[in-house]
RODO-2510 file (C-alpha; in nm, 4 decimals, decimal comma):
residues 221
     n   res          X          Y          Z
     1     x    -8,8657    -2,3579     0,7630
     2     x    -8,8434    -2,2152     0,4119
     3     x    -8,8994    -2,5287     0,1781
     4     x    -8,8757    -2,5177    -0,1827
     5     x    -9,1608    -2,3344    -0,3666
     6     x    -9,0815    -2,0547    -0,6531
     7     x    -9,1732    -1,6816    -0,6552
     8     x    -9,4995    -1,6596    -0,6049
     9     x    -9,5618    -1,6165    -0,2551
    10     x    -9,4749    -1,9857    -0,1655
    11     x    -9,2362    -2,1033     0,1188
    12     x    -9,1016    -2,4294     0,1521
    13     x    -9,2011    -2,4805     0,5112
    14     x    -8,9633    -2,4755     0,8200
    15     x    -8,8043    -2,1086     0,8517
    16     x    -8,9875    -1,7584     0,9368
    17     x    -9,3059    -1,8883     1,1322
    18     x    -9,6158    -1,6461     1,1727
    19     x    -9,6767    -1,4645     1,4603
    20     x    -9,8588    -1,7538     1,6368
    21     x    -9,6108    -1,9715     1,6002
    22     x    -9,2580    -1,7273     1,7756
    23     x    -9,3319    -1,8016     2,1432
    24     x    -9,0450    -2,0637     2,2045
    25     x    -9,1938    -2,4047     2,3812
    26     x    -8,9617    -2,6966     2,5147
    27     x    -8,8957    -2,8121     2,1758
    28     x    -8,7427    -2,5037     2,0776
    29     x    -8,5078    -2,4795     2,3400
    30     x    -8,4577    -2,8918     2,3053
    31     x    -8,3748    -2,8066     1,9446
    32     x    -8,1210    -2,4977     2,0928
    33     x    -7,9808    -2,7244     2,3517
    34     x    -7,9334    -3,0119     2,0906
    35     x    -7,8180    -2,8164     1,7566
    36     x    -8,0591    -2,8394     1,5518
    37     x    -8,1687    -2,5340     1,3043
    38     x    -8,5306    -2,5630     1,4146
    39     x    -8,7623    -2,7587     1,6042
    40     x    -8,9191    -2,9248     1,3340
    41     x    -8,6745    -3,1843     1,3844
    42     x    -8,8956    -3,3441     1,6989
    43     x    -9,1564    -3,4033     1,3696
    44     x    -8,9254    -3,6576     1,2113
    45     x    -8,7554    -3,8379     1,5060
    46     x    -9,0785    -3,9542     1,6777
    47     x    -9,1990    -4,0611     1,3336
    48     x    -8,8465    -4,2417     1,2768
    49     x    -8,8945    -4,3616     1,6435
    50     x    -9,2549    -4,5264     1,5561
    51     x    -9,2077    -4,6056     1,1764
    52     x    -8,8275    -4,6795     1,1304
    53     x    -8,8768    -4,5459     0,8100
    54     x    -8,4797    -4,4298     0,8205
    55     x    -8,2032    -4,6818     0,8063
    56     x    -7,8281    -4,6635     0,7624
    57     x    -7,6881    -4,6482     0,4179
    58     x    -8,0049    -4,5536     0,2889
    59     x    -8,0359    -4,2912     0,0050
    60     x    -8,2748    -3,9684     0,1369
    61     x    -8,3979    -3,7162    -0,0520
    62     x    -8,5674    -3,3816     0,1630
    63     x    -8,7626    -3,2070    -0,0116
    64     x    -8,7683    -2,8001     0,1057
    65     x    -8,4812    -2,8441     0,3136
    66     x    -8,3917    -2,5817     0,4538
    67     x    -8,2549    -2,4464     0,7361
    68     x    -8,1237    -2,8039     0,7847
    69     x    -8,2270    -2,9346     1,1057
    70     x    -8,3693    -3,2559     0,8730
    71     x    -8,1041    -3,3568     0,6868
    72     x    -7,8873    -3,3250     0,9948
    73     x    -8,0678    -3,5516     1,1612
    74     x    -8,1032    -3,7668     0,8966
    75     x    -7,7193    -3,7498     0,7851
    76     x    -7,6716    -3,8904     1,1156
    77     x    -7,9064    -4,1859     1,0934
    78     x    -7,7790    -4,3176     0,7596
    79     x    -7,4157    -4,2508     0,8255
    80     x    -7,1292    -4,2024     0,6211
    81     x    -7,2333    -4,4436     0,3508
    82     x    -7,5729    -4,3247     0,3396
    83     x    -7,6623    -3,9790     0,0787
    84     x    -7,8709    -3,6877     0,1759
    85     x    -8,0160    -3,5078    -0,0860
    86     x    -8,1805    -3,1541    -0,0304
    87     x    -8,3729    -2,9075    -0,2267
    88     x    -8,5214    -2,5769    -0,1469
    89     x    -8,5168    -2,2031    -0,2460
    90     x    -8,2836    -2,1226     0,0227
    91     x    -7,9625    -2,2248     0,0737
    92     x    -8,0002    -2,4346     0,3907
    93     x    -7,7719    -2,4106     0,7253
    94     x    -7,7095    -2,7657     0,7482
    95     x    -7,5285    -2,9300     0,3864
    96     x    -7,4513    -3,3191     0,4975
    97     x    -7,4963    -3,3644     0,1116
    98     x    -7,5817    -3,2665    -0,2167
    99     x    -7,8284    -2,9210    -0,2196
   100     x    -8,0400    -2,8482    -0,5519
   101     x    -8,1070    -2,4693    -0,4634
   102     x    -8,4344    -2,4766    -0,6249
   103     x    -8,8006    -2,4715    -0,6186
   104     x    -8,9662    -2,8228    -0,5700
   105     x    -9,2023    -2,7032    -0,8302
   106     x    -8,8950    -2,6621    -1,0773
   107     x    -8,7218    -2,9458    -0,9926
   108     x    -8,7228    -3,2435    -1,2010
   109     x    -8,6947    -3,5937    -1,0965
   110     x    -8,3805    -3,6770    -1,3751
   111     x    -8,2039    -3,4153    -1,1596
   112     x    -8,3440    -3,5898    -0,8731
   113     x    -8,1707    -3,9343    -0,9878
   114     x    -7,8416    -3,7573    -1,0749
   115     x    -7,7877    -3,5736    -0,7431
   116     x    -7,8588    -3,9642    -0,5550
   117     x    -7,5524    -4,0577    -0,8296
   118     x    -7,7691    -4,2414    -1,0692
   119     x    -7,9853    -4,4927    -0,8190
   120     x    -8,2831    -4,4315    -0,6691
   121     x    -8,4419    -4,2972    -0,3252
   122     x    -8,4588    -4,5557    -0,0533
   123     x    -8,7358    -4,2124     0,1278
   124     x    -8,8549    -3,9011     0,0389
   125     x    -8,9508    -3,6491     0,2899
   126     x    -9,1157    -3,3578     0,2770
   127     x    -9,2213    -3,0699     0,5580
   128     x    -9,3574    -2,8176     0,2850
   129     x    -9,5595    -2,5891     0,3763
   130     x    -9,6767    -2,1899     0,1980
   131     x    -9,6503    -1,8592     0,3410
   132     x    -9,9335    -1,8974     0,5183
   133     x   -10,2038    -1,5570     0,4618
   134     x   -10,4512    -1,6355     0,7497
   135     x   -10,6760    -1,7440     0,5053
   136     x   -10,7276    -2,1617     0,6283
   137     x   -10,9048    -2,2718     0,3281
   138     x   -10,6594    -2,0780     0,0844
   139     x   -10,3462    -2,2083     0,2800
   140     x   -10,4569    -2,5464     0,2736
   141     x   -10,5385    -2,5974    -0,0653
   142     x   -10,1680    -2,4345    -0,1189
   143     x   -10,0153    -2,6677     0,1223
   144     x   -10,2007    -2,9754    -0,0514
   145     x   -10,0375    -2,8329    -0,3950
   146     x    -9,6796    -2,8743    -0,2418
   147     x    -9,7635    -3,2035    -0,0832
   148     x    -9,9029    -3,3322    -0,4230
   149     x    -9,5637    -3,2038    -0,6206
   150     x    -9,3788    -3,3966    -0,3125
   151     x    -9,6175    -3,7257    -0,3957
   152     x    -9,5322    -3,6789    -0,7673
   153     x    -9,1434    -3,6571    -0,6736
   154     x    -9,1508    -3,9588    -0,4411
   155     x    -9,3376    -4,1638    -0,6935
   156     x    -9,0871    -4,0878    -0,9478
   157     x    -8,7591    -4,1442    -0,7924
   158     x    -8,8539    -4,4143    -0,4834
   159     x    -8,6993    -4,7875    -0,5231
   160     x    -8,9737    -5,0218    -0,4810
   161     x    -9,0171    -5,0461    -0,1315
   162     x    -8,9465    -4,7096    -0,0346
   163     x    -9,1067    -4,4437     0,1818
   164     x    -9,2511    -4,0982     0,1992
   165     x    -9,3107    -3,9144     0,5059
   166     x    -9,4882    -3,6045     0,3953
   167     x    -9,6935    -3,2915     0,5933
   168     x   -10,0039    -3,2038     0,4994
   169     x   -10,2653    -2,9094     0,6145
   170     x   -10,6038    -3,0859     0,6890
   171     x   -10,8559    -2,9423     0,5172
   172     x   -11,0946    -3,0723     0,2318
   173     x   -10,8428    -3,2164     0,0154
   174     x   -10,6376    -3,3960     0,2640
   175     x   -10,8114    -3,7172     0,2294
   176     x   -10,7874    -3,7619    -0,1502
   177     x   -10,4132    -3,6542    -0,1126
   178     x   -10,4680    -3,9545     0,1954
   179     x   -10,6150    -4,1450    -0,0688
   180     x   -10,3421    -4,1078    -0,3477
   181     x   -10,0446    -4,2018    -0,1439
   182     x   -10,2038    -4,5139     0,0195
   183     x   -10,3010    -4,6449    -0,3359
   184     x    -9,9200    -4,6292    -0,3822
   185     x    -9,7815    -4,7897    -0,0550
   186     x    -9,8172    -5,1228     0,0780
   187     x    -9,8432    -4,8951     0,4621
   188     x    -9,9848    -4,6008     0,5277
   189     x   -10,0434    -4,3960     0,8320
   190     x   -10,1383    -4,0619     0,9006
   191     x    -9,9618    -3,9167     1,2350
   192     x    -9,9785    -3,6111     1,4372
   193     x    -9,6403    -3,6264     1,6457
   194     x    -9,6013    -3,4032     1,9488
   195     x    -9,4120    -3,1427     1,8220
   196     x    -9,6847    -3,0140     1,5850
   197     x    -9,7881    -2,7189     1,7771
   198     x   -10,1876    -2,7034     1,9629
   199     x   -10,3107    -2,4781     1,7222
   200     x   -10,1634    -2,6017     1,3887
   201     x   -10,3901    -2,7874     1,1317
   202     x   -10,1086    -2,9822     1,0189
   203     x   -10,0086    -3,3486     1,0145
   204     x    -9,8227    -3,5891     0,8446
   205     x    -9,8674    -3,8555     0,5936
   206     x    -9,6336    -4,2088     0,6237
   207     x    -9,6258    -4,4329     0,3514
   208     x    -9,4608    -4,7466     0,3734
   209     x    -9,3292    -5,0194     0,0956
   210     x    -9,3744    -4,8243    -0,2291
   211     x    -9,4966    -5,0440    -0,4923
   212     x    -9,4184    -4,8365    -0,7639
   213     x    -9,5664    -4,6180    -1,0134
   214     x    -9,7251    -4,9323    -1,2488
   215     x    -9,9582    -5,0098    -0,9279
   216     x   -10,0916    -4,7056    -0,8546
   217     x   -10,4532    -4,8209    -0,9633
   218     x   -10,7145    -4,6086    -0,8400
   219     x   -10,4692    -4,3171    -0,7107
   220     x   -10,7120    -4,0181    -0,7233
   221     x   -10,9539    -4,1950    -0,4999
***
């Protein structure tokens, strides 16, 4: 996917898979069929499906964005008087709303807040992931740096109440990261939907009711 991370060998997460991941499967050809930029998509609508974490109206903000097949499928679930914000690195297919062509390690949550016109996020999501090297325990501890910058964001900019859906790479940081975002949610689940492929160490992180920054008591535990 490409999602938002600056020069220095860092992707954003949903465009130019490795090798293993090229041979098409029924989700890819789903996503073909349906429209979608990438199959990724299949992440985020069976977590919508068992989190309804998505509502119409609702102020997103996607973090690595890009090529789009996120924010068009969550352009369509908040509708017209909804906002979709994106950021990433690279321009994304897909532009339902306002696109900070950034890093997520540059961006700031004031420009955050302006680019949702002043108010804040009603969910922040986030499918980051690095250029993976073949390393796992390097790749992981890059994909927990991502997820972290996407916990900072969402903490930052969420209403109280909010949510954060948020990939991680299991590895031997993933539970502290598990740790920090369920000191900061009311809800929190950790999912591995269907469309994560069989040999992928990757799942996702759902946080519920965000209680906001002044709560988070304990949140490196």
């Amino acid at each position: 996917m490409a999602r938002g991370r600056s020069g220095s060998g860092q992707r954003s997460g949903r465009s130019k898979p490795s090798n293993p991941y090229r041979k098409p499967d029924r989700f890819t050809q789903q996503a073909k069929d349906e429209g979608y930029a990438a199959r990724s998509v299949y992440k985020l609508t069976e977590i919508q499906k068992r989190f309804r974490v998505l509502a119409q109206n609702q102020r997103v903000v996607d973090l690595g964005c890009s090529p789009g097949s996120w924010l068009a499928y969550v352009a369509q679930v908040v509708g017209g008087r909804g906002l979709v914000v994106g950021v990433d690195i690279n321009e994304p297919k897909v532009q339902p709303g306002p696109i900070l062509v950034k890093s997520v390690l540059e961006v700031t949550p004031d420009e955050l807040l302006e680019a949702l016109g002043g108010e804040r996020a009603h969910v922040v999501l986030s499918d980051m992931a690095p250029l993976t090297t073949g390393n796992t325990d390097a790749d992981h501890y890059a994909q927990i740096e991502l997820a972290t910058r996407a916990l900072d964001l969402a903490t930052a900019i969420l209403a109280p109440g909010g949510a954060f859906v948020c990939k991680v790479f299991d590895g031997e940081d993933a539970h502290a990261f598990v740790q920090r975002v369920r000191a900061s949610f009311a809800e929190t689940k950790r999912v591995r939907p269907e469309a994560v492929r069989q040999n992928s160490r990757e799942f996702f992180v759902v946080g519920k009711g965000f209680t906001g920054p002044s709560e988070r008591v304990g949140a490196e535990g």
